[in-house]
C-alpha positions in Angstrom: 0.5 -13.1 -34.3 3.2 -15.8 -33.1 3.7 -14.2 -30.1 0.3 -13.5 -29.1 -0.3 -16.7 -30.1 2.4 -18.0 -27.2 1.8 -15.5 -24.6 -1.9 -17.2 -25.0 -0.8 -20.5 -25.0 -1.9 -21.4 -28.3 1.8 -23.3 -29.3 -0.1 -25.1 -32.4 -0.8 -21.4 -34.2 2.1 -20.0 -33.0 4.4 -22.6 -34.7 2.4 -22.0 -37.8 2.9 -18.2 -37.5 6.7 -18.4 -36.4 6.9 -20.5 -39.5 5.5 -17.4 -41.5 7.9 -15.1 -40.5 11.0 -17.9 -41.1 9.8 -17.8 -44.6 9.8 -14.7 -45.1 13.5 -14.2 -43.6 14.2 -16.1 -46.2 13.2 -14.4 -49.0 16.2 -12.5 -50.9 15.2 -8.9 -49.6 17.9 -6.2 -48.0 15.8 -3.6 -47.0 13.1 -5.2 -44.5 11.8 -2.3 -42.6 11.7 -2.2 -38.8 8.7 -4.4 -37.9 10.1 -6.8 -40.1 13.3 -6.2 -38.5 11.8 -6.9 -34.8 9.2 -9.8 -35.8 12.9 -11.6 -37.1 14.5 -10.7 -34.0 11.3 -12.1 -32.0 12.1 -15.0 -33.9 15.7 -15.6 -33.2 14.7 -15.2 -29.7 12.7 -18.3 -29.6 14.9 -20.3 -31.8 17.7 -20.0 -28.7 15.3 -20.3 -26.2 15.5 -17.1 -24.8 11.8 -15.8 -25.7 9.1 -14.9 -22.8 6.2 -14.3 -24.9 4.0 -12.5 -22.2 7.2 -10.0 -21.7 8.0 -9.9 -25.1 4.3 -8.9 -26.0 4.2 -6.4 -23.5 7.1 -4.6 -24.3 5.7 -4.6 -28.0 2.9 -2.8 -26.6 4.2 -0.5 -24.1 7.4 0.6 -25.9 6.8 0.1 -29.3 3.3 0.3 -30.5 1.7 2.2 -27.4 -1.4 0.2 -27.2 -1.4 0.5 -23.3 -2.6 4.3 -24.0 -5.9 2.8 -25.1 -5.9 0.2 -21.8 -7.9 0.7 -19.0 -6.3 1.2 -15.2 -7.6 -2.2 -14.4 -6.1 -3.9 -17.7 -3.0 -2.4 -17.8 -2.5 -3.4 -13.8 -3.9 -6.6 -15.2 -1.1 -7.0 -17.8 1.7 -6.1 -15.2 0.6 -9.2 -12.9 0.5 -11.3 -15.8 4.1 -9.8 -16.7 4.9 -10.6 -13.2 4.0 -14.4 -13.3 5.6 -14.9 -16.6 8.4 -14.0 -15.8 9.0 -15.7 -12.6 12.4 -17.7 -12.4 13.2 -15.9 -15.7 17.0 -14.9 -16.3 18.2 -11.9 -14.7 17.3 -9.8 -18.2 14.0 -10.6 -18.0 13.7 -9.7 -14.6 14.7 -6.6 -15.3 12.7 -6.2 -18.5 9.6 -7.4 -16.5 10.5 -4.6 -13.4 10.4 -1.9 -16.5 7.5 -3.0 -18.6 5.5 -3.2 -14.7 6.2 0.5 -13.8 5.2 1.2 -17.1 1.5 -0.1 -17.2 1.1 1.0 -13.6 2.4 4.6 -14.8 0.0 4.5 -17.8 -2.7 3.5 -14.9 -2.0 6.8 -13.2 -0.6 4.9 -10.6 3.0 7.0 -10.2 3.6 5.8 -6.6 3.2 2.1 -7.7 4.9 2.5 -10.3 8.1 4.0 -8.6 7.9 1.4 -5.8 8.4 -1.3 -8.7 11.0 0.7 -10.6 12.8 0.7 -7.3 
């Protein structure tokens, strides 16, 4: 919810959700399980400064939760400009996350040639 909450601009409900998942890294547990793991690692990310939300949300839904196979051609070309824009003077990681997660919605789109052309 903290990410979405940043990719939509939102930075008084993200704080508050980034602040949930802070506590809960705290707690004494050993065995958090892999969303757990990630949302931490999300986290970490934005304490150093190094998060994109927009990139980072649509990576979480392209590679990890597959939402984009329930997208429509038009949003998920929609979500790779957005990507795009995001990620615009980002660091060269980025860049190359946001080249990846691109081809991705545009090959979920049915859009193979597109895709390609941005994977290349």
């Amino acid at each position: 919810a903290g990410l979405a909450a940043a990719a939509a601009g939102d930075a008084e409900r993200s704080e508050a959700n980034f602040k949930i998942v802070q506590e809960y890294k705290e707690k004494p547990k050993k065995n958090w399980g892999r969303q757990d793991q990630y949302a931490f690692a999300v986290l970490a990310s934005r304490q150093e400064g190094n998060l994109c939300p927009m990139l980072e949300l649509a990576e979480c839904m392209c590679l990890r939760s597959r939402v984009v196979n329930f997208m429509t051609p038009e949003q998920l070309k929609d979500l790779a400009g957005r990507v795009a824009e995001a990620t615009i003077g980002g660091s060269q990681s980025q860049q190359v996350a946001a080249y990846y997660v691109r081809a991705e919605c545009y090959e979920y789109a049915g859009d193979g040639e597109t895709a390609m052309k941005i994977a290349t």
